[in-house]
C-alpha positions as CSV (number, residue, x, y, z in Angstrom):
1,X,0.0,0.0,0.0
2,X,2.7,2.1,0.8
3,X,4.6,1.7,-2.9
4,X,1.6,2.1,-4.4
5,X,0.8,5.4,-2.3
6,X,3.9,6.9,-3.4
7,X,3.6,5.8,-7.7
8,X,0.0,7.3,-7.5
9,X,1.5,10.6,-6.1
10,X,4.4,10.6,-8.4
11,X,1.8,10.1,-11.5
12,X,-0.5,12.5,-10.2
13,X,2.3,15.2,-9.1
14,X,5.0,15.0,-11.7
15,X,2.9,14.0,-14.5
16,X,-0.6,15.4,-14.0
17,X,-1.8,12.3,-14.6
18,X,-5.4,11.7,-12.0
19,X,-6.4,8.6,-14.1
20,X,-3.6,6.2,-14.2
21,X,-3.2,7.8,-10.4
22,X,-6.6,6.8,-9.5
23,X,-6.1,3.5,-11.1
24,X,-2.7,2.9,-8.7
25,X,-4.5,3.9,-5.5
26,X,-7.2,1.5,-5.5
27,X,-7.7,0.1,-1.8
28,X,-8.4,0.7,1.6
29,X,-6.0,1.5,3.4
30,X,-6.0,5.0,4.7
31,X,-2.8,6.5,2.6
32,X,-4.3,5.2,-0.7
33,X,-7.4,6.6,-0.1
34,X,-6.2,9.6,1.2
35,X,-4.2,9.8,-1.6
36,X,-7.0,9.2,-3.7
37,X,-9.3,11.4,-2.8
38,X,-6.5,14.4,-3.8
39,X,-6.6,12.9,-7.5
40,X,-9.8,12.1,-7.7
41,X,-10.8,16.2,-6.3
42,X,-7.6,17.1,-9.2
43,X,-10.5,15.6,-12.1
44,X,-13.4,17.3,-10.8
45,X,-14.7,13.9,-9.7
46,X,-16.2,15.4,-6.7
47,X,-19.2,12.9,-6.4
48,X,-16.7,9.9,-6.2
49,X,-13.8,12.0,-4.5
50,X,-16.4,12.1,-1.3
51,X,-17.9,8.9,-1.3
52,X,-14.2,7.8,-1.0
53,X,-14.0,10.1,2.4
54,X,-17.2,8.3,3.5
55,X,-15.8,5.2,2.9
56,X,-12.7,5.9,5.2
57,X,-12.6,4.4,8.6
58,X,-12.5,7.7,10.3
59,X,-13.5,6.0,13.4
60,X,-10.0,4.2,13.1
61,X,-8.2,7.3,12.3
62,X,-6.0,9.2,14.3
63,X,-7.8,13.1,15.6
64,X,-5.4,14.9,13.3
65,X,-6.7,12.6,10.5
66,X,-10.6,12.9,11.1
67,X,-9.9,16.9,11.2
68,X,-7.6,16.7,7.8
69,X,-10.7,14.5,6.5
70,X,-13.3,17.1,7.3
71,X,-10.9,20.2,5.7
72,X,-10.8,17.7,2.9
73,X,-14.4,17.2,2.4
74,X,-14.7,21.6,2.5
75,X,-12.4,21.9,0.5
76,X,-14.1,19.9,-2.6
77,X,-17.3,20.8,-1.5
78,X,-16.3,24.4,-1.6
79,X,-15.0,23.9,-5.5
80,X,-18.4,22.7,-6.1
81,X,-20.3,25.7,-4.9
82,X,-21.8,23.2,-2.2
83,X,-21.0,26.3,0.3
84,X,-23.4,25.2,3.5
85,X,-22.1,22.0,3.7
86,X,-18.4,23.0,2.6
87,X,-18.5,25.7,5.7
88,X,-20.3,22.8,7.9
89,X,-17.2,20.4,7.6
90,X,-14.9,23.0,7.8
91,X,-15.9,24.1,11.0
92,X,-15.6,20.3,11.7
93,X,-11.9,20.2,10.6
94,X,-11.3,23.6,13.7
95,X,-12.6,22.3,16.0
96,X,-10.2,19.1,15.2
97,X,-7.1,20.8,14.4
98,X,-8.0,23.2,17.7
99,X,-7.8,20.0,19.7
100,X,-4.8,18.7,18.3
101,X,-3.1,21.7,19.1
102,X,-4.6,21.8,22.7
103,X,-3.3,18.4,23.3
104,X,-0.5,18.2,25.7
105,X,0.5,15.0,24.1
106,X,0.4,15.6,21.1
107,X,3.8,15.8,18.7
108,X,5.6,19.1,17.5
109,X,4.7,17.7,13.7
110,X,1.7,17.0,14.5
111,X,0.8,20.4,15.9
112,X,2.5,22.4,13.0
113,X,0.0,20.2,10.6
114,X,-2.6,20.9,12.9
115,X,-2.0,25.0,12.1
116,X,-1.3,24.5,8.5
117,X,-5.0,22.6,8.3
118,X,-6.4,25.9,10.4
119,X,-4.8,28.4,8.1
120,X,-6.2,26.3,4.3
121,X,-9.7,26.4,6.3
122,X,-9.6,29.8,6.9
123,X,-8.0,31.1,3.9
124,X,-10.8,29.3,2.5
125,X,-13.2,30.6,4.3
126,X,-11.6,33.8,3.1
127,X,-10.6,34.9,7.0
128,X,-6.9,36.5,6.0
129,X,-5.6,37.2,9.5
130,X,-6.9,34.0,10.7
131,X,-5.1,32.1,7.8
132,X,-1.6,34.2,7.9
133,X,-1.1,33.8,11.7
134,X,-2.0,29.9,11.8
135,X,1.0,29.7,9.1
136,X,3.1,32.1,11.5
137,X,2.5,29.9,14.0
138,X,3.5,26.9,12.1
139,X,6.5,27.8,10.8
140,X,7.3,28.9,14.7
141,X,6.8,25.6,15.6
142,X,8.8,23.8,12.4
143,X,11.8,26.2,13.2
144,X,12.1,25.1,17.2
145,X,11.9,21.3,15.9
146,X,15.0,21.8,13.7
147,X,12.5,19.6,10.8
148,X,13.9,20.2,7.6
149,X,11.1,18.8,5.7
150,X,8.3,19.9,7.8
151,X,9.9,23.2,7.1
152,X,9.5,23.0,3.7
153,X,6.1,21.8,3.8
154,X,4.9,25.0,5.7
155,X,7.0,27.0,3.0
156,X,4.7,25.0,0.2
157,X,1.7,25.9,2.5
158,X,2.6,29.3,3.3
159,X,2.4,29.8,-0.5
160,X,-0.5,28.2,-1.6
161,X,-2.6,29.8,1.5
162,X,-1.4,33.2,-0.2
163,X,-2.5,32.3,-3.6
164,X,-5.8,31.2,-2.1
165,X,-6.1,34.8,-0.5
166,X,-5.1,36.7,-3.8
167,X,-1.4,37.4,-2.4
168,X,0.2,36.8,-5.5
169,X,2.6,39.0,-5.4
170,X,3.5,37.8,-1.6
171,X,3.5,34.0,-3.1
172,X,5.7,34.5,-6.0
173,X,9.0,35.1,-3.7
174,X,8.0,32.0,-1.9
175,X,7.5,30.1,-4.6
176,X,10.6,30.7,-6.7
177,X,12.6,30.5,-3.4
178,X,11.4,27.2,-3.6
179,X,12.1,26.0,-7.1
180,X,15.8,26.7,-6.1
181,X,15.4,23.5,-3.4
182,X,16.2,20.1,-4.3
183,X,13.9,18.5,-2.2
184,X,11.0,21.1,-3.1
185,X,9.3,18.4,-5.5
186,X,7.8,16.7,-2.3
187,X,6.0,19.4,-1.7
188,X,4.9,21.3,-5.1
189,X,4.9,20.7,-8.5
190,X,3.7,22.5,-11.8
191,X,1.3,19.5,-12.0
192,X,0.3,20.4,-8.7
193,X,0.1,24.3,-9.2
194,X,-2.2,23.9,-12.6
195,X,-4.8,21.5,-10.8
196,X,-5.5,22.3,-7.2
197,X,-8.9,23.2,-7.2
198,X,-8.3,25.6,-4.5
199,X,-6.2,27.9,-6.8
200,X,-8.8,28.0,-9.1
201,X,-9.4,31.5,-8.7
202,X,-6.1,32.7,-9.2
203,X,-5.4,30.4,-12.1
204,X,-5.4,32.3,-15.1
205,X,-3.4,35.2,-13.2
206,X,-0.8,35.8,-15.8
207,X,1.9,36.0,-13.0
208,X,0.6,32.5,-11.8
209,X,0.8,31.1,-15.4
210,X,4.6,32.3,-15.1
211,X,5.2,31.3,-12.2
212,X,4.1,27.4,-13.5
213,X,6.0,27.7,-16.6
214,X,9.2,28.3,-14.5
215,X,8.3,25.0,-12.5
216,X,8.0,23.2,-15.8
217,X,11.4,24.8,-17.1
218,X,13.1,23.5,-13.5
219,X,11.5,20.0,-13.7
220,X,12.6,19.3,-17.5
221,X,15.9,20.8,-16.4
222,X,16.1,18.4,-13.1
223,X,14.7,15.3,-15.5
224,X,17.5,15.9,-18.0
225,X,20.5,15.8,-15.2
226,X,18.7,12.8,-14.3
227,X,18.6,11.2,-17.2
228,X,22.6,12.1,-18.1
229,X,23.7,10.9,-14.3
């Protein structure tokens, strides 16, 4: 489950590819599904995108889980104009991520993940100051764990929340600072950039449609050293 996890992502972020991902992440288990229900929301398959989150075993699921579920479910009801029920699970997803973060016993990556879910629900939910200090908030807490990669996932998030909000000009740094990271296709891609359904608004932003040309120039560039190495 776990290989398969990782093929779907790589078809669905480096190639763009939701079908043959969709086709890969067949299964139960929570990280195909999970996985799933990203590709599946990337097609605008938003009917079988959800009855995949109904199908997950959210009573098995860890809390930080069952609150990403909910912001899941908001977010792809949201991009189909389903806005009751979008701000219904959202306000699920706080309350999840709040406990999360009030839990004593909870870990420093799980509370950074926690604020990164409350800043997408609010940027969503268009709240701007409520989005930008959950991110400050996570990247405080990335920075005293030393996490490298956690790091650079709140730099991803930090990002997309501003494209969400209409910052483009406050994304674009962010995002070519991270074209210039090795390790920054974990996180983003131009695959990822053209489909998210939560940049739709932004999407035909001229600066935007740069900006995804100059990941497509870097990942052709880093698939050419490849292939010569």
């Amino acid at each position: 489950a776990y290989a398969r996890s990782r093929l779907g992502e790589l078809l669905l972020l480096r190639d763009g590819d939701t079908d043959a991902a969709v086709a890969v992440l067949q299964g139960d288990a929570e990280q195909l599904a999970t996985t799933r229900v990203i590709a599946l929301s990337y097609a605008g398959r938003t009917r079988e995108a959800l009855d995949t989150l109904r199908a997950a075993r959210a009573d098995q699921a860890s809390p930080l889980s069952r609150a990403q579920q909910a912001l899941s479910e908001g977010l792809i009801r949201d991009a189909a104009d389903d806005l009751p029920a979008s701000r219904a699970a959202l306000a699920k997803a706080d309350a999840g991520f709040a406990a999360v973060i009030g839990n004593g016993g909870a870990s420093g990556q799980n509370v950074a993940r926690a604020w990164l879910g409350l800043a997408t629900s609010a940027a969503v939910q268009h709240e701007d100051a409520r989005a930008l200090d959950a991110i400050r908030r996570a990247r405080q807490t990335a920075d005293t764990l030393g996490d490298v990669l956690l790091s650079l996932g709140v730099e991803a998030s930090a990002a997309t929340v501003d494209l969400m909000l209409g910052r483009v000009d406050a994304a674009l740094p962010k995002l070519a600072a991270l074209r210039t990271n090795p390790i920054a296709g974990q996180q983003l891609s131009a695959a990822m950039l053209r489909m998210q359904p939560r940049l739709r608004k932004i999407r035909n932003d001229p600066r935007f449609q740069q900006e995804i040309r100059a990941w497509e120039a870097m990942e052709r560039e880093a698939a050419r050293r490849e292939g010569e190495g």
